[in-house]
C-alpha positions as CSV (number, residue, x, y, z in Angstrom):
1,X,12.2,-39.4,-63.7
2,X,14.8,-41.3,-62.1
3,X,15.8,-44.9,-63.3
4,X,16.0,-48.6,-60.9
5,X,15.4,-46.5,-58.1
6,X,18.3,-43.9,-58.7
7,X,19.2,-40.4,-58.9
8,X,20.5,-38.9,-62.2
9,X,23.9,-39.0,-62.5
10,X,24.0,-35.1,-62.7
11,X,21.7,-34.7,-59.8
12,X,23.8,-33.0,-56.5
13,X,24.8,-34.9,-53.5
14,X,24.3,-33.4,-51.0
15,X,21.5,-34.2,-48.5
16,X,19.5,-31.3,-49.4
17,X,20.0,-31.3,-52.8
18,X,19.1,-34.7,-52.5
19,X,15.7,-34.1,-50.5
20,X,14.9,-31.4,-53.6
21,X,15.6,-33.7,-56.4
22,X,13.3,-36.5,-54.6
23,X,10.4,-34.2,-54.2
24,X,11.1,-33.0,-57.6
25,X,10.5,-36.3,-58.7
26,X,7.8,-37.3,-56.9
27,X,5.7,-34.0,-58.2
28,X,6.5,-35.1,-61.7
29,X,5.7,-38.7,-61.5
30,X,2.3,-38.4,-59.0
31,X,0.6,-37.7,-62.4
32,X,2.2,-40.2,-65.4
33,X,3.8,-42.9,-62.6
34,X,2.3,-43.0,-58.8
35,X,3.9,-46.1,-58.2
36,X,7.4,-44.3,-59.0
37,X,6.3,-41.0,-57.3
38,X,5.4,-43.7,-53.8
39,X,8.9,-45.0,-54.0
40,X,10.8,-41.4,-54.2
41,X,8.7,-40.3,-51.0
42,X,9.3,-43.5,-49.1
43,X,13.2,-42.6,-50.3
44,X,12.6,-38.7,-49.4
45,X,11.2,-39.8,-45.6
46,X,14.1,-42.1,-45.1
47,X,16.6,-39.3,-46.0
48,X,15.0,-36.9,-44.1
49,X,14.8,-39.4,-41.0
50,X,18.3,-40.3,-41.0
51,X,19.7,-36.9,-41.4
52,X,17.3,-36.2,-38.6
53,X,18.8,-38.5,-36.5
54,X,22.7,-38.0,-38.1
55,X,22.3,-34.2,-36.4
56,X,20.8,-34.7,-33.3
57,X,17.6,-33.5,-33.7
58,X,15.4,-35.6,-33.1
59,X,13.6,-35.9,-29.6
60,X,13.5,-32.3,-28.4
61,X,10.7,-30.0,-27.4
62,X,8.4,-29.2,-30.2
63,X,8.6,-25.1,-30.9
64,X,5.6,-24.8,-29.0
65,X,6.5,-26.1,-26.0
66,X,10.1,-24.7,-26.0
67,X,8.0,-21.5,-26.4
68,X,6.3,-21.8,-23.5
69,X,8.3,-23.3,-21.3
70,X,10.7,-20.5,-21.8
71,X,8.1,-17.6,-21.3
72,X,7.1,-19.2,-18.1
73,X,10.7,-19.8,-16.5
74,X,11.2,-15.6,-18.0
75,X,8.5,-14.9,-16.0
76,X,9.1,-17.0,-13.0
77,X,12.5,-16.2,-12.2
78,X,11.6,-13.9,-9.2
79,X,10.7,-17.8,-6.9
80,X,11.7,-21.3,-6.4
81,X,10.8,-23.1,-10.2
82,X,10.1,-26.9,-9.4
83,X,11.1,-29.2,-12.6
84,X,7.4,-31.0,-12.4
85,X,5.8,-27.8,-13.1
86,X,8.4,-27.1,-16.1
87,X,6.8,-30.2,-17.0
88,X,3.5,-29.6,-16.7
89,X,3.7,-26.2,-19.2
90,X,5.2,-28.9,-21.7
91,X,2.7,-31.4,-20.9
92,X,5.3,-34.3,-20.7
93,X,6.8,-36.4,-18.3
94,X,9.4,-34.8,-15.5
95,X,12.0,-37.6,-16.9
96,X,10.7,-37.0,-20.6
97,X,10.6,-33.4,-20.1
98,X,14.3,-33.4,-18.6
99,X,15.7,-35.2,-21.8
100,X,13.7,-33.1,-24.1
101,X,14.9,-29.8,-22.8
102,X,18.6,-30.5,-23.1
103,X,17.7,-31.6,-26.6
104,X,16.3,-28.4,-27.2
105,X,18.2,-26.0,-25.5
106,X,21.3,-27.6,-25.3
107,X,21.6,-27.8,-21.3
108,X,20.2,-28.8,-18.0
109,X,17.0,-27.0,-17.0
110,X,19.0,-26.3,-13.6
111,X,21.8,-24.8,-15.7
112,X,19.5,-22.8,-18.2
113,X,17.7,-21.3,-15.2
114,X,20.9,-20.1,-13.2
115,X,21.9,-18.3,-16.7
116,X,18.7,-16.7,-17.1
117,X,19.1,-15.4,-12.9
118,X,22.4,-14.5,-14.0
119,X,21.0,-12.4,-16.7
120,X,18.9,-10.7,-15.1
121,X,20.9,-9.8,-12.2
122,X,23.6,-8.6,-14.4
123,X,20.4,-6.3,-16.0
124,X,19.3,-4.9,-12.6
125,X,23.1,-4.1,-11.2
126,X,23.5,-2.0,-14.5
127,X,19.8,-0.4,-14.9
128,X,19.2,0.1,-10.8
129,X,20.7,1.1,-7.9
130,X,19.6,-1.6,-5.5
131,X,21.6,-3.2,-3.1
132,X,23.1,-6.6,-4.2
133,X,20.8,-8.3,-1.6
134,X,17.6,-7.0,-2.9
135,X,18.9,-8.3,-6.4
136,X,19.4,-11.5,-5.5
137,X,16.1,-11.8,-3.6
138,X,14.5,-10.5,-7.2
139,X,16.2,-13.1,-9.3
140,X,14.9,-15.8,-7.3
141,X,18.4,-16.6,-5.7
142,X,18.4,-17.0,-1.5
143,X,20.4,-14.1,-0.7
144,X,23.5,-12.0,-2.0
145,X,25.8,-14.8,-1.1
146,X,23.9,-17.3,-3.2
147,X,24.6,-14.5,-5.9
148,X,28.1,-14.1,-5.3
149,X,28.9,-17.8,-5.4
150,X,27.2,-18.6,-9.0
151,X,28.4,-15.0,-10.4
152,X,32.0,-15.6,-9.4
153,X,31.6,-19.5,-10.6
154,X,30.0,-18.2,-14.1
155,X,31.5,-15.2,-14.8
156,X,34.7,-14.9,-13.1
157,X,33.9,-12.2,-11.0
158,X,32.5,-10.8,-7.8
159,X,29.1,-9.0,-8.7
160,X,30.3,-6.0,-7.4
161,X,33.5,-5.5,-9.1
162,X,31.6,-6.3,-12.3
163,X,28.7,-3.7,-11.4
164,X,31.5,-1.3,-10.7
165,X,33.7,-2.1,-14.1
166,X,30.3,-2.1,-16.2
167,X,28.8,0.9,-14.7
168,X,32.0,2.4,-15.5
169,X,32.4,1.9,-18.9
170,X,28.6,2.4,-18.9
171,X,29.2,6.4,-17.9
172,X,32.1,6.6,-19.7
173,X,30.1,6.3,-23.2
174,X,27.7,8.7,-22.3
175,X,28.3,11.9,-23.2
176,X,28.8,14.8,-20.6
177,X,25.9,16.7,-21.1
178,X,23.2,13.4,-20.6
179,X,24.9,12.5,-17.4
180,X,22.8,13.7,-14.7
181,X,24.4,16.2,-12.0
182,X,25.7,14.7,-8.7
């Protein structure tokens, strides 16, 4: 057990090793000193609070709701997505919810959304051979301009001449004899 409220000399620094050597100590004292084993958990909670809020980590989604809110915008991709009803599959405020989801995923919900539309255009223009308008429409984007402009501004690139490029190097992986006859 640790003396005047201080780690062994030999115990680690760091702030993981720290947190073990805490609950380390307060699972050996609960039983010959609780008062001891109360002060290393109050000293455990504060370490794990401020490390908490040293990384950032504090104030996102719970896994739950980042879950769910993610499922439904995979889901929903094909029409408009409104950020009160991102909300309401959280069950938090729209301003609340806002914060909380760049907490969580590290960018705007507007943002997050285009890249998911992105995503799965880029999956369709490689996996089907609809017309750029139809893919937009299916992504939930207004029409194939709409497309164009956030593929060019995210990627670089018109859709087309990245269909064309990927398709491409697409065929020429696959072997001869699994390419079907034209």
């Amino acid at each position: 057990m640790e003396k005047d409220g201080a780690l062994a000399a030999d115990a680690p620094c760091g702030p993981a090793e720290t947190a073990a050597a805490l609950i380390e100590d307060v699972r050996r004292g609960l039983a010959r000193d609780p008062a001891a084993a109360r002060a290393a958990a109050v000293r455990l909670v504060t370490l794990l609070t401020l490390s908490g809020a040293a990384d950032g980590t504090r104030g996102g989604l719970a896994p739950w709701q980042k879950r769910r809110v993610d499922r439904y915008l995979r889901r929903s991709l094909h029409r408009p997505l409104r950020l009160e009803e991102l909300a309401e599959q959280a069950a938090l405020s729209v301003s609340h919810f806002a914060r909380a989801f760049k907490d969580s995923f590290g960018t705007t919900p507007h943002s997050y959304i285009t890249g998911l539309r992105l995503q799965r255009a880029q999956r369709l223009m490689l996996t089907t051979r609809d017309p750029l308008s139809q893919i937009a429409l299916a992504c939930g984007l207004t029409n194939q301009a709409h497309l164009s402009k956030l593929f060019r501004r995210w990627l670089g690139e018109t859709p087309s001449a990245w269909r064309r490029r990927n398709q491409t190097a697409a065929q020429a992986v696959t072997p001869l004899s699994a390419r079907s006859p034209s």
